[in-house]
N, CA, C and O atoms as a Tinker XYZ file with bonds, in Angstrom:
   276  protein
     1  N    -98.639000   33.824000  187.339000    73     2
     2  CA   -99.997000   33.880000  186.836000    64     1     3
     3  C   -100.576000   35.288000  187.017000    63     2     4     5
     4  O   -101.053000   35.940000  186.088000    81     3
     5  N   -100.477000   35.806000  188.598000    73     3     6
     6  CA  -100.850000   37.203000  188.550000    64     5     7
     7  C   -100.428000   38.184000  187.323000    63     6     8     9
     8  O   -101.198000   38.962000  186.759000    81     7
     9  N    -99.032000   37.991000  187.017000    73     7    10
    10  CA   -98.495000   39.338000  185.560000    64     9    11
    11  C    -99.085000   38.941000  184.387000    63    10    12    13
    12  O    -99.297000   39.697000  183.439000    81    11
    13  N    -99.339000   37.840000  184.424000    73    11    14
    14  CA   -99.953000   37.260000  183.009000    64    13    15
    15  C   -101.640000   37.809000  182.897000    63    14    16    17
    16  O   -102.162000   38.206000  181.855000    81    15
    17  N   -102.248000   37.723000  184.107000    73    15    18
    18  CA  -103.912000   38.527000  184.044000    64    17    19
    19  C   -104.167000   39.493000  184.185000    63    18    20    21
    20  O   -105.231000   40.035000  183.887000    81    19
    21  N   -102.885000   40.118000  184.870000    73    19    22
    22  CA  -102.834000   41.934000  185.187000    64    21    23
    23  C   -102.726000   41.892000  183.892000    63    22    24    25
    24  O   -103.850000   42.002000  183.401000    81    23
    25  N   -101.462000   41.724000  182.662000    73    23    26
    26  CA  -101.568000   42.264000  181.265000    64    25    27
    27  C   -102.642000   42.147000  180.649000    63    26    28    29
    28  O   -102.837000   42.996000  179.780000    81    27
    29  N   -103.689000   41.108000  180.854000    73    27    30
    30  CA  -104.654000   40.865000  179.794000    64    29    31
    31  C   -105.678000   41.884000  180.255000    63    30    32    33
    32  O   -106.394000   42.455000  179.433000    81    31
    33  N   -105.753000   42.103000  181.453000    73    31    34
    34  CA  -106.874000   43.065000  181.957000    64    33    35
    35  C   -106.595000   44.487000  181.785000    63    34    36    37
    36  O   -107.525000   45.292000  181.757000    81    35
    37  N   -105.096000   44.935000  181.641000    73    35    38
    38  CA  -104.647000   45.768000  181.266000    64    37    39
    39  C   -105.092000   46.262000  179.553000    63    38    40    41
    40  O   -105.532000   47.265000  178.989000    81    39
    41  N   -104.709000   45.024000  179.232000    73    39    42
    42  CA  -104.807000   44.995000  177.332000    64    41    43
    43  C   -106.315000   45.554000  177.236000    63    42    44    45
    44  O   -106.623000   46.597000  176.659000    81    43
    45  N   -107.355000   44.536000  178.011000    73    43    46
    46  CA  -108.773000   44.787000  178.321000    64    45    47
    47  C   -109.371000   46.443000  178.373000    63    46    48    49
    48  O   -110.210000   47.114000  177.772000    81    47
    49  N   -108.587000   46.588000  179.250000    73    47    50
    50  CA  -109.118000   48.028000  180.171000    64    49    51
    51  C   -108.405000   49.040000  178.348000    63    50    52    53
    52  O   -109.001000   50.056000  177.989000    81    51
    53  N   -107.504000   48.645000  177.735000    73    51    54
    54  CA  -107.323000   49.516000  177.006000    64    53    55
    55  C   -108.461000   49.493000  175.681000    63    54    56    57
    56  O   -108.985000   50.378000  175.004000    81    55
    57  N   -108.529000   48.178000  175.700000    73    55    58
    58  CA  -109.386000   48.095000  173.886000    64    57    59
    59  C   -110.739000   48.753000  174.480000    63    58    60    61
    60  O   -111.500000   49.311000  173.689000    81    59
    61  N   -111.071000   48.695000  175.936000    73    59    62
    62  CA  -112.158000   49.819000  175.964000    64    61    63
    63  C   -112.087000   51.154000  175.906000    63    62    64    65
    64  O   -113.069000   51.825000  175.588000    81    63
    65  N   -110.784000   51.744000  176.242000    73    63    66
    66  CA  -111.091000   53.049000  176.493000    64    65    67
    67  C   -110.726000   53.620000  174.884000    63    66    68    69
    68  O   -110.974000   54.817000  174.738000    81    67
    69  N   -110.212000   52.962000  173.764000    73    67    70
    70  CA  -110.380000   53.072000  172.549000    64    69    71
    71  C   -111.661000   52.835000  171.901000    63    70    72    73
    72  O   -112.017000   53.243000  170.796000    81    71
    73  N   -112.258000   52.175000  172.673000    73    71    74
    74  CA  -113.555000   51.721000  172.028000    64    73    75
    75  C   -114.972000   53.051000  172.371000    63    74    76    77
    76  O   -116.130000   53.151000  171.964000    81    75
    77  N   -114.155000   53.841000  173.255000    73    75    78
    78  CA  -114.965000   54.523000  174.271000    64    77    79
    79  C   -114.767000   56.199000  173.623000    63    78    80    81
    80  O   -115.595000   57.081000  173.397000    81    79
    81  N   -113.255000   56.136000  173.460000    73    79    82
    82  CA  -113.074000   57.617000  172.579000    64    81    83
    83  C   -113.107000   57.577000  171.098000    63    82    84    85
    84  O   -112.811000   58.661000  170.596000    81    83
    85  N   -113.444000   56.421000  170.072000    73    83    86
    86  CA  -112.541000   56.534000  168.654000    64    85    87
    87  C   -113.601000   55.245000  168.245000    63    86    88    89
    88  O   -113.356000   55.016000  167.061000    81    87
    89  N   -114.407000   54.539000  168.598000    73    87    90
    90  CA  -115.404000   53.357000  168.641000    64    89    91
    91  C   -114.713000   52.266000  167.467000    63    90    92    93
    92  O   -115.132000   51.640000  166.493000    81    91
    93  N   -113.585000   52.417000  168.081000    73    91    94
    94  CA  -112.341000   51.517000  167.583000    64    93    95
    95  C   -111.882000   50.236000  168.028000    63    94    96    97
    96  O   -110.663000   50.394000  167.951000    81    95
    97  N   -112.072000   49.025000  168.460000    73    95    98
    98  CA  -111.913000   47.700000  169.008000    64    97    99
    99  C   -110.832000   46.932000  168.150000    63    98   100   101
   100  O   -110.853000   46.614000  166.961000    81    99
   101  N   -109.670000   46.689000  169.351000    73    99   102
   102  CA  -108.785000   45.818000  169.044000    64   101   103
   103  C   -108.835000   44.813000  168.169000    63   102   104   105
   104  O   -107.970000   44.575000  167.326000    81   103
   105  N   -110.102000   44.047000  168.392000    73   103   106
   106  CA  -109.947000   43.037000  167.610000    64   105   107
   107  C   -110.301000   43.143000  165.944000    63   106   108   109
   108  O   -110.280000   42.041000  165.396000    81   107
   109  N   -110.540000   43.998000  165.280000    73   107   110
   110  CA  -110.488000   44.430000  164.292000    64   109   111
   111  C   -109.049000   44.453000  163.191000    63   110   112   113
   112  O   -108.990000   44.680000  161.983000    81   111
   113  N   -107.867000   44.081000  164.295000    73   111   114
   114  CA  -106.575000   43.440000  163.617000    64   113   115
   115  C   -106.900000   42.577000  163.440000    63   114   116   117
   116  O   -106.520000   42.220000  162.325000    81   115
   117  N   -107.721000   41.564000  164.119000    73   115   118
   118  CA  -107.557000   40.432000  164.189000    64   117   119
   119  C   -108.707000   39.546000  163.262000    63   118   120   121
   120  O   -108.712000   38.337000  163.030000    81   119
   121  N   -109.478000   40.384000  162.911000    73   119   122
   122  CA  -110.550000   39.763000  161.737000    64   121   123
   123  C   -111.998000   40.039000  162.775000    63   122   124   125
   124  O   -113.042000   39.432000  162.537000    81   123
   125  N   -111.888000   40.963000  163.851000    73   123   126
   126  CA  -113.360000   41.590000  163.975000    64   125   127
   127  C   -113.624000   40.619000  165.278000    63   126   128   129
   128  O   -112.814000   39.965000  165.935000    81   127
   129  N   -115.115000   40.767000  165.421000    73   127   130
   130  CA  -115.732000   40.456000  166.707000    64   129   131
   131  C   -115.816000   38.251000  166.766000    63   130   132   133
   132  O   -115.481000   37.362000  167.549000    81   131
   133  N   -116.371000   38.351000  165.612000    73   131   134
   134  CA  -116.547000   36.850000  164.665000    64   133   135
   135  C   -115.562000   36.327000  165.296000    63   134   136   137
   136  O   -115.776000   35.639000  166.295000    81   135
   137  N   -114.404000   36.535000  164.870000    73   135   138
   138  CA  -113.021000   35.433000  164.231000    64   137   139
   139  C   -112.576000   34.609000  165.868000    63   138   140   141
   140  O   -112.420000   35.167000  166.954000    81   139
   141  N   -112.502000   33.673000  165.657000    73   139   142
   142  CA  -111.550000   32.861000  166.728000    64   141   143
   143  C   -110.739000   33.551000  167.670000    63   142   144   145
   144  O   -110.836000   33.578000  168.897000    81   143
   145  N   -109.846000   34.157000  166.839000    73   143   146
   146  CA  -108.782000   34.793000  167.391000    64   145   147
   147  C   -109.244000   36.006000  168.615000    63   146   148   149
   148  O   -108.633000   36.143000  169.674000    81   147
   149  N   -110.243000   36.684000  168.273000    73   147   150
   150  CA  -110.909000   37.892000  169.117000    64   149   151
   151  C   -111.607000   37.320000  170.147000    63   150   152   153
   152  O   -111.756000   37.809000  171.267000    81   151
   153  N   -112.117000   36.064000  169.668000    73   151   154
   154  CA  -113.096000   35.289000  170.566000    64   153   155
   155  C   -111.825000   35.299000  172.265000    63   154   156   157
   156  O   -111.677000   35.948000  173.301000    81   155
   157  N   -111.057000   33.811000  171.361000    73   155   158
   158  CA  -110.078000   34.030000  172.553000    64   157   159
   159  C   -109.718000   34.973000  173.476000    63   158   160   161
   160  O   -109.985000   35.023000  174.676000    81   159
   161  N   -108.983000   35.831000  172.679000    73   159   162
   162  CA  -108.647000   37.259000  173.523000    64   161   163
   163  C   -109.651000   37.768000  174.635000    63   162   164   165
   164  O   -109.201000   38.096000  175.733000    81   163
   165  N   -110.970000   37.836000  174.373000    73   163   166
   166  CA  -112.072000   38.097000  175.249000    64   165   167
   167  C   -112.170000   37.063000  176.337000    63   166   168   169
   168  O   -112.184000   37.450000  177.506000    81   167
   169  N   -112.258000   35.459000  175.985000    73   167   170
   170  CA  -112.580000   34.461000  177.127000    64   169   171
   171  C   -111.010000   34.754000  177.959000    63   170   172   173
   172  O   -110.989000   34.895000  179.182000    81   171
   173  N   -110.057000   34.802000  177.330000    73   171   174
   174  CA  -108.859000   35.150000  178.021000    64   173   175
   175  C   -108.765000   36.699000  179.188000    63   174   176   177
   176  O   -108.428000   36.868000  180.360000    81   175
   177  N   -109.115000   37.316000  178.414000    73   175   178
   178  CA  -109.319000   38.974000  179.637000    64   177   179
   179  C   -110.666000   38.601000  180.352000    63   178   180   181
   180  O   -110.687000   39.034000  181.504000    81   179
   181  N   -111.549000   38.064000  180.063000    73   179   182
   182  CA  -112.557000   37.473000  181.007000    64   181   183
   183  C   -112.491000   36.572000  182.316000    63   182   184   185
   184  O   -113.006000   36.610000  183.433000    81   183
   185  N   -111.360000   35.510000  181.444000    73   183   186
   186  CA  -111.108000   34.876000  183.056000    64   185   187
   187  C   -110.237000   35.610000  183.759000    63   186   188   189
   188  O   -110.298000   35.567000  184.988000    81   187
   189  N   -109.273000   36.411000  183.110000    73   187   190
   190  CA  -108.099000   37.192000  183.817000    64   189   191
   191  C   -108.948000   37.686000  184.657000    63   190   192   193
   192  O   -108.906000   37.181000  185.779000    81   191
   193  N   -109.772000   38.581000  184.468000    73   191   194
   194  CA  -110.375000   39.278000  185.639000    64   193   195
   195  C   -111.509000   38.614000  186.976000    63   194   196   197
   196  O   -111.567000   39.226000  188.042000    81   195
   197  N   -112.325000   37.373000  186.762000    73   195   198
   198  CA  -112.335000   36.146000  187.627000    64   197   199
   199  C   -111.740000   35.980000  188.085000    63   198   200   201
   200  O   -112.218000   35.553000  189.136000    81   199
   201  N   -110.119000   35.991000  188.155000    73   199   202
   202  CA  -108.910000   35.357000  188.794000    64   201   203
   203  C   -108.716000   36.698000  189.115000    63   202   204   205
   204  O   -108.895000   36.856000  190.323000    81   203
   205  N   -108.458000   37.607000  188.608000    73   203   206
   206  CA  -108.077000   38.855000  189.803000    64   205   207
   207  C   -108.925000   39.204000  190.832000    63   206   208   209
   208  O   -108.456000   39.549000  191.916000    81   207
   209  N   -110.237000   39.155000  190.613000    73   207   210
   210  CA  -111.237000   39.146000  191.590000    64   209   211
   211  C   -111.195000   38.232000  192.535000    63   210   212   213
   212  O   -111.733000   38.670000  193.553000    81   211
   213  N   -110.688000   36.857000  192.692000    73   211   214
   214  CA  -110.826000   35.970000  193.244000    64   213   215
   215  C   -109.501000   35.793000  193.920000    63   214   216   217
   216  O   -109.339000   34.906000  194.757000    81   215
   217  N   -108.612000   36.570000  193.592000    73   215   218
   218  CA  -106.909000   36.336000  194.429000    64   217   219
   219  C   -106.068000   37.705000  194.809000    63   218   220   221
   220  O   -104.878000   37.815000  195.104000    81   219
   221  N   -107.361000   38.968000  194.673000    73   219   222
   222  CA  -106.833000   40.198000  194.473000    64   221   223
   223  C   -106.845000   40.400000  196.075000    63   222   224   225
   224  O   -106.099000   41.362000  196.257000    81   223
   225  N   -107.354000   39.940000  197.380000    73   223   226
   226  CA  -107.227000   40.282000  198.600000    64   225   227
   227  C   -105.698000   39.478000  199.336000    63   226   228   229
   228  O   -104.976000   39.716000  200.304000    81   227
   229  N   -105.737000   38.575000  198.385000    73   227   230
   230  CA  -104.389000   37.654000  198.822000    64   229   231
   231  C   -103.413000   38.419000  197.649000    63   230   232   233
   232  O   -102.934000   39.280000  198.387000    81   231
   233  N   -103.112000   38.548000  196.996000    73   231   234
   234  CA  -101.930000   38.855000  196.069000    64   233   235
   235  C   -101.607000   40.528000  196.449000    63   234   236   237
   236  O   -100.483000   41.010000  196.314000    81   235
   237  N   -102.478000   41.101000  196.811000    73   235   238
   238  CA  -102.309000   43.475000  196.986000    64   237   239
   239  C   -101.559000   43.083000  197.895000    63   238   240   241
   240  O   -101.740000   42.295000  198.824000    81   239
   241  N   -100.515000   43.808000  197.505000    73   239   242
   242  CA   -99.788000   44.260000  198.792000    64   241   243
   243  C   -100.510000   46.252000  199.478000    63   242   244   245
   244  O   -100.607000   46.638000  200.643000    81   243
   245  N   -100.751000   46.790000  198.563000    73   243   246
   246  CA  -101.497000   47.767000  199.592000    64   245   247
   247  C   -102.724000   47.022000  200.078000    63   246   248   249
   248  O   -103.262000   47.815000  200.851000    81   247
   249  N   -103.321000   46.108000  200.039000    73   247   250
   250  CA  -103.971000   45.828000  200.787000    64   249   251
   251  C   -104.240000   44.821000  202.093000    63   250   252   253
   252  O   -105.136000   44.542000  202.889000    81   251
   253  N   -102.750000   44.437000  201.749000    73   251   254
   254  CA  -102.394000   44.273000  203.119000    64   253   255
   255  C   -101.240000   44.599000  203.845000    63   254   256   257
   256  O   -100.695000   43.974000  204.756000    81   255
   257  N   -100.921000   45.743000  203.276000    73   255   258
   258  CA  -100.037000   46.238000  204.495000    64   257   259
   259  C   -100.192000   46.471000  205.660000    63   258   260   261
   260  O    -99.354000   46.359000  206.554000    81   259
   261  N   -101.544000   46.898000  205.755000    73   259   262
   262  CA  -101.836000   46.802000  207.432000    64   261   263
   263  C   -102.128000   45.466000  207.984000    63   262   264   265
   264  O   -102.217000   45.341000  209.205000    81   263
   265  N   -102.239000   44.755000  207.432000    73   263   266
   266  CA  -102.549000   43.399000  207.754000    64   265   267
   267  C   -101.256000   42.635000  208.801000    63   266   268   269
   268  O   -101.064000   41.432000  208.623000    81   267
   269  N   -100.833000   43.002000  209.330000    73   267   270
   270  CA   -99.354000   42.108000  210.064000    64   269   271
   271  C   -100.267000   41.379000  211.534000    63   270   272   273
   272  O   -100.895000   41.828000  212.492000    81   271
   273  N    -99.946000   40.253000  211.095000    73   271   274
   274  CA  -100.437000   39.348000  212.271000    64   273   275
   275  C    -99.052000   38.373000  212.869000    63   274   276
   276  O    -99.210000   37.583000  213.801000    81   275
């Protein structure tokens, strides 16, 4: 589950920084902001990042390497 929300947040983090240099948005393959398909993609990188926020102190390993109990 973690590789599956890292990619979407990944995918995420990219359609912004296109959106940021070129005001260019991914979902514009996909039939624009409207369409189903874009919708998804968004509730999908949305929860991805809920779930990374919420399992990112248990899943880092740099962040717990010092952690040895």
């Amino acid at each position: 589950m973690h590789k599956v929300t890292f990619l979407l947040l990944v995918i995420g983090g990219l359609n912004w920084l296109l959106v940021g240099l070129f005001g260019w948005d991914i979902s514009a393959w996909f039939g624009g902001m409207g369409s189903m398909v874009s919708r998804v993609i968004y509730v999908l990188v949305g929860l991805s990042a809920v779930y990374e926020l919420a399992m990112h102190k248990k899943l880092c390993k740099e962040c717990n390497k010092g952690a040895t109990m």
